[in-house]
C-alpha positions as CSV (number, residue, x, y, z in Angstrom):
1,X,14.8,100.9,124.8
2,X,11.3,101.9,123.4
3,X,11.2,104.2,120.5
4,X,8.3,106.6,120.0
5,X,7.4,107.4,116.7
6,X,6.2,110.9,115.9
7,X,5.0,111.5,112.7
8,X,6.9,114.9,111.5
9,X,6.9,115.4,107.8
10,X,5.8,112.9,105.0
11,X,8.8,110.5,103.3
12,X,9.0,112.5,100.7
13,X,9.8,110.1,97.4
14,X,11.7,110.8,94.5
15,X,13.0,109.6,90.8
16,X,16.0,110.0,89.3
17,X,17.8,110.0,86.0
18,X,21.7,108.5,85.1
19,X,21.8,110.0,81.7
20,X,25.3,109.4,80.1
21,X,26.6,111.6,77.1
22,X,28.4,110.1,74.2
23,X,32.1,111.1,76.1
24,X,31.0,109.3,79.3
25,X,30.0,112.6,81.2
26,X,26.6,112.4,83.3
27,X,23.7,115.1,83.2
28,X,23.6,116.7,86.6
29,X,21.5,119.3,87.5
30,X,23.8,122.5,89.8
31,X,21.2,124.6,92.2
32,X,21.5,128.3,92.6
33,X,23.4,127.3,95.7
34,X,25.9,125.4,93.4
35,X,25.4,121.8,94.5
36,X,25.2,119.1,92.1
37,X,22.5,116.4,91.9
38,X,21.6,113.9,89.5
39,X,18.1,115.2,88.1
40,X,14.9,114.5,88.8
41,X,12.0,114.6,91.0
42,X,9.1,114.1,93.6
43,X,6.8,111.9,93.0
44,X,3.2,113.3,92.8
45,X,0.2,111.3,93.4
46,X,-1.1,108.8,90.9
47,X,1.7,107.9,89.2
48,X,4.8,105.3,88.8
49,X,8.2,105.9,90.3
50,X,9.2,105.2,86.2
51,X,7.1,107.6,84.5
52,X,7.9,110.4,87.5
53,X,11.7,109.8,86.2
54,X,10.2,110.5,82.4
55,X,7.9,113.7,83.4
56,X,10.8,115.7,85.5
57,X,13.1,115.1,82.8
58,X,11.4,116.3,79.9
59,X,9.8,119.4,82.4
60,X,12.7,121.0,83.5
61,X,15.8,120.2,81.6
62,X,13.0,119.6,78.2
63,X,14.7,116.0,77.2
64,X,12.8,112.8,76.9
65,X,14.6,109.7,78.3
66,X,13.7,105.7,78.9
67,X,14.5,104.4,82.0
68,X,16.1,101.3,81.2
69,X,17.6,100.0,84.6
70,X,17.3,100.6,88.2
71,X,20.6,101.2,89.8
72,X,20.2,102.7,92.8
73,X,17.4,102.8,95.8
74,X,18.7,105.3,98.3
75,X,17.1,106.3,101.7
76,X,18.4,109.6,103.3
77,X,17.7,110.5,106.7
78,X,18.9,114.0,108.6
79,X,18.1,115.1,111.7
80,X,19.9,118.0,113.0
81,X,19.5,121.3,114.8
82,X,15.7,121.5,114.2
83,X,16.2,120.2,110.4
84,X,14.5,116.6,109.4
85,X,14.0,115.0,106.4
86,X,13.2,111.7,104.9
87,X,13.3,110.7,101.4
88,X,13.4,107.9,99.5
89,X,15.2,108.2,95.5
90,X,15.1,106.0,93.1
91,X,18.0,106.3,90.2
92,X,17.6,105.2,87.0
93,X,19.6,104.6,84.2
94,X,18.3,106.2,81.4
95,X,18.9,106.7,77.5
96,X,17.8,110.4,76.2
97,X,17.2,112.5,73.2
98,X,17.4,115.8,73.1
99,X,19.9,118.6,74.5
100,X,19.4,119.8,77.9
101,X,17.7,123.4,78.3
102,X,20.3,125.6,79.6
103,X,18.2,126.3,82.8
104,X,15.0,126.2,84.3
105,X,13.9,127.5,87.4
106,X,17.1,128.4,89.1
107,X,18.7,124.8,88.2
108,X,21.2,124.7,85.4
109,X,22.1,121.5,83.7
110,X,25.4,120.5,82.8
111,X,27.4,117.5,81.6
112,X,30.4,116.4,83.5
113,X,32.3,113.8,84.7
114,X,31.8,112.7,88.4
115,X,35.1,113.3,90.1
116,X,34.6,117.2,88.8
117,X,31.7,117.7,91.1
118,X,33.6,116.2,94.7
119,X,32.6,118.3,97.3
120,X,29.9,119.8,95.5
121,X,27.4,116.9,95.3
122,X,24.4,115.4,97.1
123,X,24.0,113.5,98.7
124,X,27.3,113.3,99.1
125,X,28.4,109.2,99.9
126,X,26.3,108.5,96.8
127,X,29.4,109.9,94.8
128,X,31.5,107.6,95.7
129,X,29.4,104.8,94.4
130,X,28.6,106.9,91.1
131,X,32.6,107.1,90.6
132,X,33.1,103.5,91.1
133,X,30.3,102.2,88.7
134,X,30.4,104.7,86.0
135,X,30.0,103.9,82.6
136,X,28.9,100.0,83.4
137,X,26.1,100.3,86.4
138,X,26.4,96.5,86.3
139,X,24.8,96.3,89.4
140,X,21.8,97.4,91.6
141,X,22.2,98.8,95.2
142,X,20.2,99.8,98.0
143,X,22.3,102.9,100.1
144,X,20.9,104.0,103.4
145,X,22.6,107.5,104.7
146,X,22.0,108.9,108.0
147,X,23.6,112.7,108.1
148,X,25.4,112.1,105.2
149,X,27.0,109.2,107.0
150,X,27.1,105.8,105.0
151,X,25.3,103.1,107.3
152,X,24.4,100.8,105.0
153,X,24.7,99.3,101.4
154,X,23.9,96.1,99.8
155,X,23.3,95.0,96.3
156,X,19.8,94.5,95.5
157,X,20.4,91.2,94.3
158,X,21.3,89.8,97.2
159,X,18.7,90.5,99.6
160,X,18.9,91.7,103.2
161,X,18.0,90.8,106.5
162,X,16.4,93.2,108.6
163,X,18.6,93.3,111.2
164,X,20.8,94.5,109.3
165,X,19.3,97.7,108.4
166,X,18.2,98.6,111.7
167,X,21.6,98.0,113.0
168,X,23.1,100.0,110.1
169,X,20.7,102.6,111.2
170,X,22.4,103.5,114.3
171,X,20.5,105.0,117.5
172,X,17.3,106.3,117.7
173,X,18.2,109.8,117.9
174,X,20.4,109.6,114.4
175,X,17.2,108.2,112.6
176,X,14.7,110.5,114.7
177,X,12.7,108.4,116.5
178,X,13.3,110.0,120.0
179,X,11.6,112.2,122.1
180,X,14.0,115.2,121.7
């Protein structure tokens, strides 16, 4: 089979920041629409994946935080009913200082412990992952999700093959590279 590839929208990147209170709960940011999301942003022209992590932080929930570790690389593809998007996050693990601002923008921020947020969180398989490495983050992994489908994870360590990720990725029209 040849795929086509049409160029629809940007990959859109983004940083974000594990920040881990004192009792072991992690800042999450809830949208107006109540989902929960680890906080962060998109990356804007001219400047490191790092320091993007440091500016949304201290912009909308008005913290500064370090990034100390990478812990996850996650690539999320959807394409459904006329919706498509691309992004790539990066998660950091991150010390703070300073209290969260109780909301900005339509976000609120809010400290809780991951198995409080099931069902409410995006993307959602990344949850999963939180739950099982939370408090350590020993390791480093690279997720791939395809309409909120798990297709692929390895540890960073490691390295992967190629092959693997495209067969992960599944057919062309789950990653959007068909004609339709």
């Amino acid at each position: 089979m040849v795929y086509r590839y049409r160029r629809r929208r940007p990959v859109l990147v983004r940083s974000r920041c594990i920040v881990v209170d004192e009792a072991g709960r992690i800042l999450m940011q809830r949208e107006e629409n109540g989902v929960y999301s680890i906080p962060g942003g998109r990356l804007e022209w001219d400047e490191t994946i790092p320091f993007c992590a440091v500016r949304e932080l201290r912009e909308e929930a008005g913290i500064e935080v370090t990034p100390l570790r990478l812990v996850y690389v996650v690539e999320v593809i959807y394409v459904r009913r006329g919706f498509s998007r691309h992004e790539v996050l990066f998660y950091f693990l991150c010390r703070h200082r300073g209290d969260p601002r109780p909301s900005f923008q339509g976000l609120e921020f809010h400290w809780v412990r991951p198995e409080d947020v099931e069902g409410l969180f995006w993307p959602p398989p990344l949850l999963e992952r939180i739950k099982e490495d939370h408090p350590e983050y020993r390791r480093s992994y690279f997720l791939v999700y395809v309409d909120d489908r798990l297709t692929f994870i390895n540890r960073l360590e490691e390295g992967y093959g190629l092959e693997k990720v495209l067969m992960a990725m599944g057919d062309a029209e789950k990653t959007g590279n068909s004609d339709g």
